[in-house]
C-alpha positions as CSV (number, residue, x, y, z in Angstrom):
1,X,-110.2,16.3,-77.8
2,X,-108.7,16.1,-74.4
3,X,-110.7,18.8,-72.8
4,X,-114.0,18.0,-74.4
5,X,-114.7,15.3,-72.0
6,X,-113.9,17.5,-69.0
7,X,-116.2,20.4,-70.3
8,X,-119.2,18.3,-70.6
9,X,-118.8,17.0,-67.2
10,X,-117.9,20.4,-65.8
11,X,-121.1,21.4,-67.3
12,X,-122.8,18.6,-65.4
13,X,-121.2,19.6,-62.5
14,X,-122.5,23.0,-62.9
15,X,-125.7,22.0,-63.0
16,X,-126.2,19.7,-60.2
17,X,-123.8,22.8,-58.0
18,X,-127.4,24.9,-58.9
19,X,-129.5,22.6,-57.3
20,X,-127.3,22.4,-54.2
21,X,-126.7,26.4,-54.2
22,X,-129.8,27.7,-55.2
23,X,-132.6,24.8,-54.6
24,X,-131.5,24.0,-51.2
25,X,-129.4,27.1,-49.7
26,X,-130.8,29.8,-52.0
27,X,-127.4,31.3,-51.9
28,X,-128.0,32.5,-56.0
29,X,-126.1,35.5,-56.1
30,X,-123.2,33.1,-54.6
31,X,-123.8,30.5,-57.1
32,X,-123.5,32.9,-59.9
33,X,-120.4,35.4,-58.6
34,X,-118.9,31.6,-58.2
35,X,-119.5,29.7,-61.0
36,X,-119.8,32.9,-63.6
37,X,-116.1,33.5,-61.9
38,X,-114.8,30.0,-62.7
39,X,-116.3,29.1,-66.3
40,X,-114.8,32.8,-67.4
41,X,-111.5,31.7,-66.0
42,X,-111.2,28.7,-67.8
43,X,-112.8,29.8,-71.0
44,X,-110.2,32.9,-70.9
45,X,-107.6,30.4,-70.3
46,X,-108.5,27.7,-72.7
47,X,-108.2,30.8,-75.4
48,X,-104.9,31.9,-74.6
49,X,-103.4,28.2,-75.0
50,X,-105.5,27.6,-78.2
51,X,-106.6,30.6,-79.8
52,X,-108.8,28.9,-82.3
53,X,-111.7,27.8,-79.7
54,X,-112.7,31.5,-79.7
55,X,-113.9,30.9,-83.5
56,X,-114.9,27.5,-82.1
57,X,-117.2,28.3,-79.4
58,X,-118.8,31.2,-81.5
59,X,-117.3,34.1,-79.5
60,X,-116.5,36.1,-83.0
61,X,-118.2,38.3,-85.2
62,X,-118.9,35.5,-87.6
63,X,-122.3,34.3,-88.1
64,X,-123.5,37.4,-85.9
65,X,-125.1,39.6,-87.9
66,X,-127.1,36.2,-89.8
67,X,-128.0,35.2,-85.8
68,X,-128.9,38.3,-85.3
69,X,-131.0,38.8,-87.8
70,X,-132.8,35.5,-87.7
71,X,-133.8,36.0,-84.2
72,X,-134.8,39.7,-84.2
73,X,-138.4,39.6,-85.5
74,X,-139.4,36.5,-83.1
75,X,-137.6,38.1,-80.5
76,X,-140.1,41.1,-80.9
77,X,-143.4,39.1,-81.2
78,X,-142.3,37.3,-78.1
79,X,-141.8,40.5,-76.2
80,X,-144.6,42.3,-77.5
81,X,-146.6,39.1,-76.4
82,X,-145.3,38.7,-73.3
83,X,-145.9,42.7,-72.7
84,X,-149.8,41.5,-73.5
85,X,-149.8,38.8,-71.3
86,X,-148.9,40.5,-68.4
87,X,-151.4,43.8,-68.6
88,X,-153.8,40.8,-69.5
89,X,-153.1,38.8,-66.4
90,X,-152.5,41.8,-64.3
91,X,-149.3,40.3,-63.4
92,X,-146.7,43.1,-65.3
93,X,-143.8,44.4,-63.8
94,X,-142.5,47.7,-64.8
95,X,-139.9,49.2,-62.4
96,X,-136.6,51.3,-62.9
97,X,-135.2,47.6,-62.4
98,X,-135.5,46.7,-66.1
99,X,-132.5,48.8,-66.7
100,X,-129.8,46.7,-64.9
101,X,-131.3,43.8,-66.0
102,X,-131.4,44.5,-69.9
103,X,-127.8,45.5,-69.2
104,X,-126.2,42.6,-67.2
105,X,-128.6,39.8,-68.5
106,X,-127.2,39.7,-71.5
107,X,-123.7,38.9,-70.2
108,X,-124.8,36.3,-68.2
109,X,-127.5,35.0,-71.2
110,X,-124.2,34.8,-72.9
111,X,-122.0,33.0,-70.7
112,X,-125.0,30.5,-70.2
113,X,-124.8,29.8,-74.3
114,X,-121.1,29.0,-74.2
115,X,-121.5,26.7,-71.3
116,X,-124.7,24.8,-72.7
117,X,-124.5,25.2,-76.5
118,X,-120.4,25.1,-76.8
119,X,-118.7,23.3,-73.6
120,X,-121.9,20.8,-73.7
121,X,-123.9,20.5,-76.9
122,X,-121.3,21.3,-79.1
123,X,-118.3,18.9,-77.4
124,X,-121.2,16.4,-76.9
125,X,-121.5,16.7,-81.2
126,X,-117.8,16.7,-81.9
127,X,-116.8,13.7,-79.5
128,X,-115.5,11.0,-81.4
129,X,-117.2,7.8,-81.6
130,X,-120.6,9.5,-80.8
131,X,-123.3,7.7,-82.0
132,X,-125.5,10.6,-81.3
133,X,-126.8,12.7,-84.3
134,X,-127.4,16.3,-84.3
135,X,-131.3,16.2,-83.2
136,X,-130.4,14.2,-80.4
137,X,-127.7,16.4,-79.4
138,X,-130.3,19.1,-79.4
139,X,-132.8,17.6,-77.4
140,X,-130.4,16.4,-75.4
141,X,-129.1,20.0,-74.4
142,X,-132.7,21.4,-74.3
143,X,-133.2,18.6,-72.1
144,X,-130.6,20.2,-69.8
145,X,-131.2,23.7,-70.1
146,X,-134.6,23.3,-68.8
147,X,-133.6,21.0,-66.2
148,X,-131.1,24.0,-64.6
149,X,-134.4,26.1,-64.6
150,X,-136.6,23.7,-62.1
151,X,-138.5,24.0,-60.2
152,X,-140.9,27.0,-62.5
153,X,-142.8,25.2,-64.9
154,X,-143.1,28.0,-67.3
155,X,-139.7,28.7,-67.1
156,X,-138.2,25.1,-67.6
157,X,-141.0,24.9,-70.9
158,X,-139.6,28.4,-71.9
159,X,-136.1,27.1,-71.8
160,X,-136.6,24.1,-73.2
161,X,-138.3,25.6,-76.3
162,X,-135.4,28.3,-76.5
163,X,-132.6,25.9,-76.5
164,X,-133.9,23.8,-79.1
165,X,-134.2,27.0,-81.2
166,X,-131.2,28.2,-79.8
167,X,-128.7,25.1,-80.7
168,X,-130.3,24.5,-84.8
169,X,-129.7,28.5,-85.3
170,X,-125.8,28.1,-83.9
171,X,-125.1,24.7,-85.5
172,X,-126.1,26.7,-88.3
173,X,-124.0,30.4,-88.1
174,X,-122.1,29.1,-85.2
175,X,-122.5,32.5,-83.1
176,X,-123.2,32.6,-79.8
177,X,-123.1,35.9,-78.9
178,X,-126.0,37.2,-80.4
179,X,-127.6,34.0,-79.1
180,X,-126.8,35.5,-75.1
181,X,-127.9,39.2,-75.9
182,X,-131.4,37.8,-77.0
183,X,-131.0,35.5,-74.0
184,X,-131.3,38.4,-72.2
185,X,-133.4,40.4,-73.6
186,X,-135.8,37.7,-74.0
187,X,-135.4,36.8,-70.2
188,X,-135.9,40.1,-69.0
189,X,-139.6,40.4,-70.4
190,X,-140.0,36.8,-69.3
191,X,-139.4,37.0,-65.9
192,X,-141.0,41.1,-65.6
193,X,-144.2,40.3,-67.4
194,X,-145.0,37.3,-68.0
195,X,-143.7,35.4,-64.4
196,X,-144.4,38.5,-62.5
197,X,-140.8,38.1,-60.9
198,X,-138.6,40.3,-60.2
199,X,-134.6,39.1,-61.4
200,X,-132.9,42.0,-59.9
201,X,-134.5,41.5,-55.8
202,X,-133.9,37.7,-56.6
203,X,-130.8,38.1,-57.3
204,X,-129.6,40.9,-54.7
205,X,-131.9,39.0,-52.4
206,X,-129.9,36.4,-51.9
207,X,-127.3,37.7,-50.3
């Protein structure tokens, strides 16, 4: 109970940090080698004093292979659709860079679930006293998650959208794992062909 507090303000923290770091100095590769480096410090170092967050946070193999599979079909309309939109729109990316990004998104899709869903939504659930009930507590994390993605439009929807998805499926099978790789993955054909962005110049870029 006494770190639940700090995590949700930490998270906060985060946040507003990604306005300052990316908004105003676009120093993003910064921000993330920064923050990514912190949050995996402490989460590291809040499961070697209690072992049982692990299970908590839904860094296990429980609940992974029902995530997964609840996911995988709308995860494949959604690429296939964006994959349409953007030879529709003429707005498709399709460069070597793919590769990287399939590869590292996930890890950072994933460390983006434990900090939203677990440190925030999660410890905002479990606090005692709450007079929040669980649909507020999603909306309320969705809320944020889009937030952290202004000032794109279609992104912030996008987000918003995926946590709200994204927080029922783990209150359910409490995984979050599978919940970054699809992070990922679903990111990746976001940002390639339906935004027309590149991730990888963005993020090496802004160095």
């Amino acid at each position: 109970m006494k770190y639940r507090k700090f995590e949700v303000y930490a998270v906060l923290l985060t946040g507003l940090m990604k306005f300052l770091a990316i908004d105003l100095f676009e120093a993003k590769f910064w921000f993330i080698i920064l923050a990514g480096t912190s949050w995996i410090i402490y989460i590291s170092w809040r499961i070697y004093r209690t072992p049982t967050v692990k299970q908590d946070w839904g860094l296990g193999l429980t609940g992974f292979k029902q995530t997964f599979k609840a996911l995988l079909i709308p995860a494949l309309l959604i690429i296939i659709g964006s994959i349409w939109y953007g030879l529709d729109k003429g707005i498709l990316i399709f460069n070597w860079h793919i590769i990287p990004v399939l590869i590292l998104y996930p890890l950072w899709g994933t460390l983006q679930q434990v900090i939203i869903i677990s440190l925030f939504g999660r410890n905002l659930y479990d606090i005692r006293n709450s007079r929040l009930n669980k649909p507020a507590i999603v909306g309320i994390t969705a809320v944020l998650f889009s937030l952290v993605h202004y000032p794109s439009i279609p992104l912030m929807a996008a987000t918003f959208l995926l946590a709200i998805c994204y927080c029922f499926i783990f209150f359910r099978f409490r995984n979050i794992i599978a919940l970054g790789i699809f992070h990922g993955w679903l990111a990746c054909a976001y940002y390639f062909f339906v935004l027309g962005r590149d991730p990888w110049i963005e993020f090496l870029g802004s160095i």
